[in-house]
N, C-alpha and C positions, 0 to 999 in steps of 0.2 A: 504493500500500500504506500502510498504516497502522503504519508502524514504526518514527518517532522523535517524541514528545511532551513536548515543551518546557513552556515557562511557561502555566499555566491563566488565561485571559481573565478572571477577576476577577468572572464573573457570580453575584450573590448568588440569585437567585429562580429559579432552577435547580429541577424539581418531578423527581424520578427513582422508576422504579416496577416493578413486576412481573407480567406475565403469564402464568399456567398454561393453554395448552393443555393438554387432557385430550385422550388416543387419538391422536394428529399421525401420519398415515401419511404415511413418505418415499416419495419418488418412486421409489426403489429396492425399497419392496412393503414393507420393513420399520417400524416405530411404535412410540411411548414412549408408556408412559402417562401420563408428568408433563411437558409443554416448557416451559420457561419461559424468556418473553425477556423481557429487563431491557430500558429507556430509559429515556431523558431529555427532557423538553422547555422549551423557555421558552413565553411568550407563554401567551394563552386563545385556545379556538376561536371564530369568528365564524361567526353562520346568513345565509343571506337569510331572507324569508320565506317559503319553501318549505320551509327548513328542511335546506339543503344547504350544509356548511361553505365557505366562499369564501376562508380567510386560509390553510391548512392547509400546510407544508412539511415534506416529508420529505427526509432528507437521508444517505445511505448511508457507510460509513468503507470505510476500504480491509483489506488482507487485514491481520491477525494486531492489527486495530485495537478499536476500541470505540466507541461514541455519547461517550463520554468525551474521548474523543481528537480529536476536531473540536473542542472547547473550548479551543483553544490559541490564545493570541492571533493569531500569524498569520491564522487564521482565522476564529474566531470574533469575535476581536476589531476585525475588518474587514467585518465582517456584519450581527451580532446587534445594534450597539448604537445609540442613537437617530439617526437620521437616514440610515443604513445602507440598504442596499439587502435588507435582509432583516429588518429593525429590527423586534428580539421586541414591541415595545409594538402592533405593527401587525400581525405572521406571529405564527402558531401552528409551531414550531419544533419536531419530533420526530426524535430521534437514534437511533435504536435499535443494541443491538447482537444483531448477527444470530449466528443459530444458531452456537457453537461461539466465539464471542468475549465478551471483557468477563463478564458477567456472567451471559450467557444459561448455556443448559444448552449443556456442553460433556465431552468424553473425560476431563479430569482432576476431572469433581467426582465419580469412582468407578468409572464405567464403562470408563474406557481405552479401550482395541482393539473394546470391545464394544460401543462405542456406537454407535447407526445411520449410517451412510454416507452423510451429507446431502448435497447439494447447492446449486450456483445456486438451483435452483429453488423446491430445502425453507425457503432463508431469504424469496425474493420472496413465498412463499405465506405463514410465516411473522409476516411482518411486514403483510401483507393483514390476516391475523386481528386483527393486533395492532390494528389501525388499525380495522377496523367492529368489532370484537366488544367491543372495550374500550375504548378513547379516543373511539367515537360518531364517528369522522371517517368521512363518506362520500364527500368529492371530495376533492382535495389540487389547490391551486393551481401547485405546482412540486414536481417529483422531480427531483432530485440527488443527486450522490453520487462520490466521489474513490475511482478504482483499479479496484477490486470492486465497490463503490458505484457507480462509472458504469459498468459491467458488467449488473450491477442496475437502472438507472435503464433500461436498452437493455428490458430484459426486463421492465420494470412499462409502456414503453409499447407492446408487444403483446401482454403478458397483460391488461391492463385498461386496454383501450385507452380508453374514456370516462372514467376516473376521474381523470384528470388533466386541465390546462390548457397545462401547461408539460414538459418533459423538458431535462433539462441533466448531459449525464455526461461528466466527466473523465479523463484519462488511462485511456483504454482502445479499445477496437472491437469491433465487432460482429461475430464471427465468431468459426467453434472455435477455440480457442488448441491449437497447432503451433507449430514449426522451435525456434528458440532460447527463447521464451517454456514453450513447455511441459517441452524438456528443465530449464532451468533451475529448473520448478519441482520436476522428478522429482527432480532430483541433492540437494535438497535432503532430500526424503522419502530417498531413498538414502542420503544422510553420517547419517542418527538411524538408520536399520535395521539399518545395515552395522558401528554400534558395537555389540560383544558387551554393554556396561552397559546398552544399549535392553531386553534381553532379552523381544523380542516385545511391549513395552508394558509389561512386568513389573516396572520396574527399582524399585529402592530409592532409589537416588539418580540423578537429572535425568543419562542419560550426556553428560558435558562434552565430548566428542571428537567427536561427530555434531553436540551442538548445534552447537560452534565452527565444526565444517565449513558447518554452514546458514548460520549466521547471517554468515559470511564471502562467500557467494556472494547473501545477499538485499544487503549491504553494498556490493557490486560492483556490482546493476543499477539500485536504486534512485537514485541520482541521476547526474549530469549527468559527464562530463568535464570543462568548464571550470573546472564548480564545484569538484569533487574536486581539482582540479589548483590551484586559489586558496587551499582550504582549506590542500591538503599539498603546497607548491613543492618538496622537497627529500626526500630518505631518511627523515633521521630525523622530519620531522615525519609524513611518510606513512606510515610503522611508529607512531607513538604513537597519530596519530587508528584507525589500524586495530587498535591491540591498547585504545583505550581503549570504542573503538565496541562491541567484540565481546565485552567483558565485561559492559558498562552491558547487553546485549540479550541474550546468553545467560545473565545471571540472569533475565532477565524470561522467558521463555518455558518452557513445559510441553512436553516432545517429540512427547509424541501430540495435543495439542491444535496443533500446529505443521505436523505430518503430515496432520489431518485440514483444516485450513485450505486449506492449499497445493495437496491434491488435490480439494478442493470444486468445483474449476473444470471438472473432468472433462469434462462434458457441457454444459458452456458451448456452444452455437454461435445467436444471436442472425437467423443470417445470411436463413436459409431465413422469418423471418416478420416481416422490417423490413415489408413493404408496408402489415401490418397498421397497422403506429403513424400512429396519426393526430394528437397531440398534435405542436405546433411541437415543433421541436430541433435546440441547440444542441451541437453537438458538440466540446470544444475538446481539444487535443493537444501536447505541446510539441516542439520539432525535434531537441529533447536529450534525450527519452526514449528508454532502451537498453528498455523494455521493450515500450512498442509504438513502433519505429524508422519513421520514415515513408517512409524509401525503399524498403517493401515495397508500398507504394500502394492499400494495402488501403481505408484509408477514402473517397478518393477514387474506387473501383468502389463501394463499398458503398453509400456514401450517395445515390445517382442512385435504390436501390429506396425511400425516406424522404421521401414526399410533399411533408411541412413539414420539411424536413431543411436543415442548416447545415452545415458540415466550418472548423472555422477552426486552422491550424497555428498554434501563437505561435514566434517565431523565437528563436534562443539571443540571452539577453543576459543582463548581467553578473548580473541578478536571476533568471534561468529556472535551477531546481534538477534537471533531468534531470525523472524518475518525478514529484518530489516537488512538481512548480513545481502541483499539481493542490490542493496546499495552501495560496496564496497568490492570494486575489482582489484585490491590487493592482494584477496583470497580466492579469488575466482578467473581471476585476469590468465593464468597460465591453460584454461580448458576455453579462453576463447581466441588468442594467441593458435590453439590446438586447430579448433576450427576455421579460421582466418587462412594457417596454413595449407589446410586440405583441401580447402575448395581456391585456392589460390589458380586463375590461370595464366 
């Protein structure tokens, strides 16, 4: 997920922009006449002579995040800069933020409750547009993407299975989300419903009681136990990081835009059309994440349907952040290095 944004990587040549789809019909039958999604890129695109971009990376955020929020040193600053493994003077670097985050069209720029019911799907399609209609990009060298984003990454290599080289998704799996992952996200949608100040989307002022309830249980799955337990060894410090945590992110967040994030996932199930992906894939996951737990063994059946398919767990250590460790290629940077090279032509 995309839900703590520290210090910004220092990038000056940052190019940020806007896309109006016009008529965008959601997967759910319903359409806006105006969508617009905002991003970000660094880098220029590179052609062959055929005239098929080859430098091209897209690069997904996680839920209630932004193309903004990958710019944080941890990770951009482990990436983008020269000699990097993703180093903008060489990749064509695009951030988008997908439908209902950052800056795209979302519930709180007027519509609320009435805005269309997007999906996984509405953002992958989405961000297809963005990418031939408007940036001229027609291959992408590598798709990635942390949380949602490698949820996304799952779904762009069997929605378009030739348009990439590379697939690399984060902290997530391939399959419908159930058992503890989906209630966890309903309880959330339920602490904003269940406060009378939500009043149906209606509210005057942001209800502080449902957000608090949300933002206290995304609090809890997002990161790691070790880590949580280093940060807060004791009562009182484990009462301040959690009362300082859950004011810093319930100013930040809009209820209904929080609501409809959370249940975007609905229709997630990846599972029924792995055979299609034909693009190498790296799969990476860490053994401290409470949000896809590995001893459900889910990726381990799954990934046998993934042709050019990888599974690699990272083990807890004193650096793996639970959820979060999807934001640090310190530890992860050597299995995309792996990939980078193999599909190299």
């Amino acid at each position: 997920m995309g839900i703590c944004c520290f210090g910004q990587s220092g990038f000056s040549d940052i190019v940020e922009g806007d896309f109006i789809i016009k008529d965008f019909v959601f997967e759910e039958g319903t359409s806006l006449s105006q969508l617009n999604i905002h991003y970000s890129t660094l880098g220029k695109p590179v052609k062959d002579k055929n005239g098929q971009v080859t430098n091209a990376v897209l690069i997904g955020h996680g839920t209630t995040g932004s193309g903004h929020s990958l710019l944080i040193e941890q990770f951009a600053g482990n990436l983008f800069k020269p000699g990097q493994l993703l180093d903008a003077s060489k990749y064509y670097i695009i951030l988008p933020d997908a439908i209902g985050h950052g800056k795209s069209s979302k519930p709180s720029d007027g519509m609320r409750m009435k805005f269309p019911k997007y999906t996984y799907q509405d953002m992958v399609k989405a961000n297809h547009q963005l990418l031939t209609e408007h940036l001229g990009v027609n291959h992408l060298r590598l798709v990635m993407g942390t949380s949602m984003g490698g949820m996304h990454t799952w779904m762009w290599g069997y929605t378009y299975p030739d348009f990439m080289d590379a697939l690399f998704p984060l902290a997530s799996a391939p399959v419908e989300i159930g058992g503890r992952n989906r209630m966890f996200r309903k309880a959330i949608i339920n602490c904003i419903k269940s406060d009378p100040q939500w009043n149906h989307g209606e509210y005057e002022k942001q209800p502080q009681t449902g957000l608090t309830g949300a933002v206290a249980a995304i609090l809890l799955m997002i990161d790691g136990n070790s880590h949580w337990q280093n940060l807060a060894p004791n009562r009182q410090a484990a009462d301040s990081l959690l009362l300082n945590l859950n004011q810093r992110l319930v100013n930040r967040y809009d209820a209904n835009d929080l609501i409809y994030q959370f249940d975007s996932s609905r229709n997630y199930n990846p599972a029924p059309n792995l055979a299609n992906i034909k693009a190498p894939l790296i799969a990476i996951n860490s053994a401290d994440d409470e949000i896809n737990p590995p001893e459900l063994g889910i990726m381990e059946s799954e990934m046998s349907k993934v042709k050019n398919g990888r599974y690699v767990l990272l083990p807890i250590t004193d650096k793996t952040t639970g959820h979060g460790t999807h934001s640090n290629p310190e530890i992860w940077g050597v299995y995309l290095k792996e990939l980078l090279d193999m599909t190299n032509k």
